[in-house]
N, C-alpha and C positions, 0 to 999 in steps of 0.2 A: 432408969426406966423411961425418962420421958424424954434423955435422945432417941431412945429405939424409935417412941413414935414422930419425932420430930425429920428422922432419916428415911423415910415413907417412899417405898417404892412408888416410879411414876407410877400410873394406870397402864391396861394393856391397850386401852382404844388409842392411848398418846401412844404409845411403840408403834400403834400402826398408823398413826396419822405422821410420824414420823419418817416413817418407814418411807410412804408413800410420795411425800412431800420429797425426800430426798429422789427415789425414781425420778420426779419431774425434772427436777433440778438437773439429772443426767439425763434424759432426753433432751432437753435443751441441747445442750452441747452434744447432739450429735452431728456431725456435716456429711450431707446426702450424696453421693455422688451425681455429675450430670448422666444424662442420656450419652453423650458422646461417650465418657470414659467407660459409663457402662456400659457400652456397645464395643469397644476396646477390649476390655476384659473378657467379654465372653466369646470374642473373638481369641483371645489367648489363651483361653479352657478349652473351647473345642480344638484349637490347633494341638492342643498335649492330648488331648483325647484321642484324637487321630494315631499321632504318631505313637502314644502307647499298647496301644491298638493292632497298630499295623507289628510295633514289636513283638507283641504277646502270639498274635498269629505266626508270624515266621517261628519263632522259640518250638509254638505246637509243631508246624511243620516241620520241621526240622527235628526233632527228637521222634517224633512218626517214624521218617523219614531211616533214621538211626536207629530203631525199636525194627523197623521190617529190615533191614540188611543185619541184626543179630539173631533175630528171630528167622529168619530166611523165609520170612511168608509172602503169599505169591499177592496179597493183596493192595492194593494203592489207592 
C-alpha cells in the first residue's frame, strides 16, 4: 500500500507546464526563412500555378471540343 502512494501521479498543471515548456524549446529551433528565399518560393508557386492552370484549361477545351464533334452540336 504505501508504494501505491509513493508512485504518485505527477499533477495535471506539471503535464501542462511541461507541455509547454517543451513547445518553447521547439520554437527555438525553428530557422525563418529570409525575404529573398521567400520571395523565390513564391515566385516558384505562382509559376506551377500558372502552368497548371494553363493545363487544366486546355484539358476543358479540348474534351468541349471533342463532347461537340460526338454530339454534332452546332454550339462553340
Amino acid at each position: 500500500m504505501a508504494d501505491k502512494i509513493a508512485e504518485k501521479k505527477p499533477n495535471v498543471f506539471q503535464n501542462i507546464a511541461k507541455f509547454f515548456r517543451g513547445c518553447k524549446s521547439e520554437v527555438k529551433k525553428i530557422v525563418w526563412p529570409t525575404p529573398r528565399q521567400t520571395f523565390k518560393n513564391m515566385g516558384v508557386v505562382i509559376t506551377v500555378i500558372v502552368i497548371i492552370g494553363l493545363f487544366v484549361f486546355g484539358l476543358d477545351r479540348g474534351l468541349y471540343a471533342l463532347l461537340n464533334l460526338v454530339m454534332n452540336t452546332g454550339t462553340s
